[in-house]
N, C-alpha and C positions, 0 to 999 in steps of 0.2 A: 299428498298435496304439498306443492313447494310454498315455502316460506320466502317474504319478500325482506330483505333487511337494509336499514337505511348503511351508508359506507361509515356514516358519522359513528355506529355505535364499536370498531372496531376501530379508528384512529383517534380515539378522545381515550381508548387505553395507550396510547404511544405519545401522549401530550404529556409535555416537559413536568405541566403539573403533577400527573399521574405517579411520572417514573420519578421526581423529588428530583431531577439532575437540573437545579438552578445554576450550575458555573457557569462563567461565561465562556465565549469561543476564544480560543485560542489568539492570539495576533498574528497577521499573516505580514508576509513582506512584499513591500510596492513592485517590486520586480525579482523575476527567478535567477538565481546567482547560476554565472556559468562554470561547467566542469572544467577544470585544469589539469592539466597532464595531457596523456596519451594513450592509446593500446598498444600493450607489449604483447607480443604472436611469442606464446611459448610451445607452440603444438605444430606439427606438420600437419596437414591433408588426410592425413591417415588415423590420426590422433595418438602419434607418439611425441614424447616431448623430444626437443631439439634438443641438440650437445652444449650449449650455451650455455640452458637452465641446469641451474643447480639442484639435484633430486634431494625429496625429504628423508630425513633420517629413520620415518617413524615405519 
């Protein structure tokens, strides 16, 4: 016999109250700051690095 369950009895365990997370949210910023710089291509098409780049030592 299936059982019918209301949704409320599964998201009042994920209510702020339940979990004790009172902080507040974060401050967001009025607008997305844009990237600066550029893409540096240090790989060929093949996926070796070019002669340019400098290899790691490690």
């Amino acid at each position: 016999m299936a059982s019918n369950y209301s949704a409320n009895q599964y998201e009042k365990a994920f209510s702020p109250k339940y979990l004790q997370n009172w902080s507040l949210a974060k401050p967001t910023k009025e607008s997305i700051s844009s990237h600066e710089g550029y893409t540096q291509i240090i790989a060929n098409d093949r996926g070796h690095l070019l002669p340019s780049v400098p290899r790691s030592k490690a």
